[in-house]
N, C-alpha and C positions, 0 to 999 in steps of 0.2 A: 364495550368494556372501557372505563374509562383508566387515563394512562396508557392506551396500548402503545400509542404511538412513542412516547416517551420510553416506554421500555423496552421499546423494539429496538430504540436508537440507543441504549445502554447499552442490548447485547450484540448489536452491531458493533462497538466501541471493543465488548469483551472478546466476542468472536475474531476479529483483525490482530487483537493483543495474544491469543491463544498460535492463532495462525503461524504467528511471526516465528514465537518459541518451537514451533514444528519445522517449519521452514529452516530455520538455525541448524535444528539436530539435522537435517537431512542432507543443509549445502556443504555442513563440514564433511560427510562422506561423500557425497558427488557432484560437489562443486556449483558455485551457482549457476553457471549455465544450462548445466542439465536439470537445474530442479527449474529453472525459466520455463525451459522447454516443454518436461513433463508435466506439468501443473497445467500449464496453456492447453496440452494436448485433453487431459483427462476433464479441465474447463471445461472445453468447448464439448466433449459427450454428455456431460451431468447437466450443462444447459442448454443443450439441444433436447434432449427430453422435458425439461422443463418447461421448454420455449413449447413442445409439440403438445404438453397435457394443458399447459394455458391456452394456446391460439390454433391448436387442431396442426399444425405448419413444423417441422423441422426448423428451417430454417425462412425468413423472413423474406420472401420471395419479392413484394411487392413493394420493397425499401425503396427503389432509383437509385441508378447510378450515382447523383451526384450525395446522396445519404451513404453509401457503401464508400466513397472518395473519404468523403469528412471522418465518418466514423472511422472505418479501414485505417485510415492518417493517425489519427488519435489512439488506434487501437496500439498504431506501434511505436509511438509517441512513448504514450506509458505502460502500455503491458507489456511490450519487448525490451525498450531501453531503460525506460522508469524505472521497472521492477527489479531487469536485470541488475543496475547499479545497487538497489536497494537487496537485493539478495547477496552481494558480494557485501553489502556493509552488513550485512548480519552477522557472516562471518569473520569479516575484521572485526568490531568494535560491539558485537553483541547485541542485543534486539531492541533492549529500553533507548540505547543510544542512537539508535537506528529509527526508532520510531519516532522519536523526538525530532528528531532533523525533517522527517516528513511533517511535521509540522510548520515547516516553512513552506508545504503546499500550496495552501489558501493563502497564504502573503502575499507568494509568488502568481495565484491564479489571479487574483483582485487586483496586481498588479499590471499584470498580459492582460488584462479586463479593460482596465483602463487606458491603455496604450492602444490595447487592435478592434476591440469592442463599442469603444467609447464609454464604458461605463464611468457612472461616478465614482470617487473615492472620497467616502463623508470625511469631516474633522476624527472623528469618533475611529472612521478604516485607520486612520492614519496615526492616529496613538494606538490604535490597535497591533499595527506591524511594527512598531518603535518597542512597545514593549514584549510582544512574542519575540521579536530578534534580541531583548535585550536577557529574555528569560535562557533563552537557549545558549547564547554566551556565555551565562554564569556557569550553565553545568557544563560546555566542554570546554571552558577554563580552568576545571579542578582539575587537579594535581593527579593525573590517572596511576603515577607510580605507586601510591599509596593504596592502591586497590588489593582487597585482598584475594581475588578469584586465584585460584591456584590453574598447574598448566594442565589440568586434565579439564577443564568447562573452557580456559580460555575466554571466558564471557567480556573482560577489559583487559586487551593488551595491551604491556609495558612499553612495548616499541612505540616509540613517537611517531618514528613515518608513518607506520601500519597504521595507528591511529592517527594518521592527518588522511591519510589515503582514504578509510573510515568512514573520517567525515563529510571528505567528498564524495565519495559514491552515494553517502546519506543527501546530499545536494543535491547529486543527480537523480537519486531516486523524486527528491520534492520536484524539481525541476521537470522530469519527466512526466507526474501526475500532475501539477500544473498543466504543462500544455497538452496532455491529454483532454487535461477536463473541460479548457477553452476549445479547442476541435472538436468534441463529443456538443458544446453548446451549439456549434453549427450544424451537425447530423441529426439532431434532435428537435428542431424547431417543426409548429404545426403540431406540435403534440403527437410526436413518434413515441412508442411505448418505451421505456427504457430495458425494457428486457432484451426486446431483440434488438436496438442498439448496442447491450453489452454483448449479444452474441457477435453482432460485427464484429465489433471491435477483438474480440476473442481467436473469432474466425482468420480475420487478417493479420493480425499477429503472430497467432499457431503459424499459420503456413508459413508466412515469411521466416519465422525462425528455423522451421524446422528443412525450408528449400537452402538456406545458410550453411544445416549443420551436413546437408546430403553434398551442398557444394564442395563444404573440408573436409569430404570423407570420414565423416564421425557419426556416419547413421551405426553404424557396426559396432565402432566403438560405445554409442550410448547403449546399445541393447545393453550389450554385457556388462555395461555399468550397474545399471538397471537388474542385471539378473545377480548381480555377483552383489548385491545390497538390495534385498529384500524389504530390511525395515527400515532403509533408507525411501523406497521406492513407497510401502505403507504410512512413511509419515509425510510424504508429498502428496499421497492421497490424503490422508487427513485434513492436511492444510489447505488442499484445494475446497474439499468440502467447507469446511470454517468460513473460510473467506469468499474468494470468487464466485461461491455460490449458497452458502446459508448467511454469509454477511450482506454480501450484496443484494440480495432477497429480502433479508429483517431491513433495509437500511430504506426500501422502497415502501416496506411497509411500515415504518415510520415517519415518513414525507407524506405516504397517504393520510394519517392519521393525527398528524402534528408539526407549527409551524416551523418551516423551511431555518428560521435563526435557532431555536430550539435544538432541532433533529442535526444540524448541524455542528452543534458546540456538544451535546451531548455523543456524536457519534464520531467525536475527535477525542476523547479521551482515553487514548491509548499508552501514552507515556505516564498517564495517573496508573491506571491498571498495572502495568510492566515494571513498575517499582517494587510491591512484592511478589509478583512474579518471579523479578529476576533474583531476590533475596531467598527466597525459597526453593526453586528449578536450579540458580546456578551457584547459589551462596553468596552471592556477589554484596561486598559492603555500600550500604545508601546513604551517602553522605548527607547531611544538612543543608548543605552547598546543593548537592543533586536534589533536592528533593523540595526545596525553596527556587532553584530554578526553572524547575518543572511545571508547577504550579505557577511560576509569574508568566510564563509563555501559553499555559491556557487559557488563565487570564486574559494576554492579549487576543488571543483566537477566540473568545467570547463577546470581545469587545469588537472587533472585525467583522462578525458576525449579527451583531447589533444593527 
């Protein structure tokens, strides 16, 4: 079929943008911690079946230690801390703006590429991250008072801190998936399948998070979180589905299918997507200013990808 591969990497783009919006509803009622936790947990079953109807295998027996170190590292890198930060800015500053910040991902990957990796950084990388940093400046340089989200979506708040705090969990989220993705490039050499690499990484994350929440005596407390928000706990299933496992899925089968600059400028288009998303799902007003910043930071992540 031709295009697959390209349309695979759209809906990998749509599916992450979908996710986020779920994600959102679920951490305002139980917090982003526990939707970390729950999402990793219910992960790692939806891709252990997966992992068991591709490769006959639950779990990837015949990785090595030093593949379960790299990956395991990586796993908690950004699915623990990454994510974690990035689920708390959901809830500060709302999805589009959140997603947008992980767009300083790949800056920040191709730049830990270059520093631990040794990779090159073309001319081309390098207006590449000059103008994605420059795109992203313009939109959280608007004037957020001006927003018209009211206090029941919350989608842009007013508070300055909250939104500087916001933006850095949005950092830390990039920052996270960053050095995820450089530890995941060492677990991965030799042509390890990437499936049961993402289960490592899943694997080691889950638990670590979840031997954390048994340490602060909050295993008790998340059940009843968990039970006393049902369609909190259904739209973490959701979003686990979405992402972690039908995006990350279409996003292999777009790599299979189509080149690596391609599937990758096409499967960052998240902050394009969450524009009316967020106009529609939260009301939220899309400035000129947001919406010309946006696009000049893909821009640059297209040219980065070049």
């Amino acid at each position: 079929m031709p295009l697959v591969g390209e349309l695979a990497a759209l809906a990998t783009s749509l599916c992450f943008s979908l996710s986020s919006i779920v994600f959102t509803f679920s951490g305002r009622e139980l917090g982003s911690i526990l939707v970390n936790r729950t999402r990793l947990l219910i992960a790692i079953l939806l891709v252990m079946l997966l992992h068991l109807l591709l490769y006959g295998q639950l779990l990837p027996i015949n990785a090595g230690n030093e593949r379960w170190f790299w990956l395991g590292l990586s796993g908690f890198v950004g699915l623990a801390l990454g994510d974690g930060f990035l689920f708390q800015a959901f809830i500060l500053i709302g999805p589009r703006l959140s997603m947008l910040m992980m767009a300083l991902a790949p800056v920040l990957g191709a730049i830990m590429a270059w520093i631990f990796l040794g990779e090159n950084l073309s001319l081309t990388a390098i207006v590449g991250i000059i103008v994605t940093v420059g795109g992203i400046l313009i939109v959280v340089a608007e004037r957020r008072e001006d927003s018209s989200a009211n206090a029941e979506t919350k989608a842009i708040p007013t508070n300055r801190r909250r939104y500087v705090i916001g933006l850095l969990c949005g950092l830390g989220g990039g920052l996270g998936q960053a050095g995820g993705l450089i530890l995941s490039k060492l677990g991965l050499v030799g042509g390890f399948p990437a499936l049961s690499g993402n289960l490592i990484r899943l694997i080691v994350a889950g638990v670590i998070i979840w031997i954390l929440a048994i340490a602060n005596r909050q295993l008790i407390s998340s059940y009843r979180d968990l039970k006393a928000h049902p369609r909190a706990l259904l739209f973490v299933t959701g979003g686990t589905i979405l992402g972690p496992v039908l995006g990350v899925w279409l996003s292999l089968v777009a790599v299979q299918n189509a080149d690596v600059g391609i599937v990758s400028t096409l499967s960052s288009l998240m902050p394009i997507f969450l524009i009316p998303i967020s106009y529609f799902v939260y009301g939220e007003r899309i400035t000129r200013q947001a919406v010309f910043g946006t696009v000049v930071a893909i821009v640059g992540m297209i040219l980065l990808f070049v």
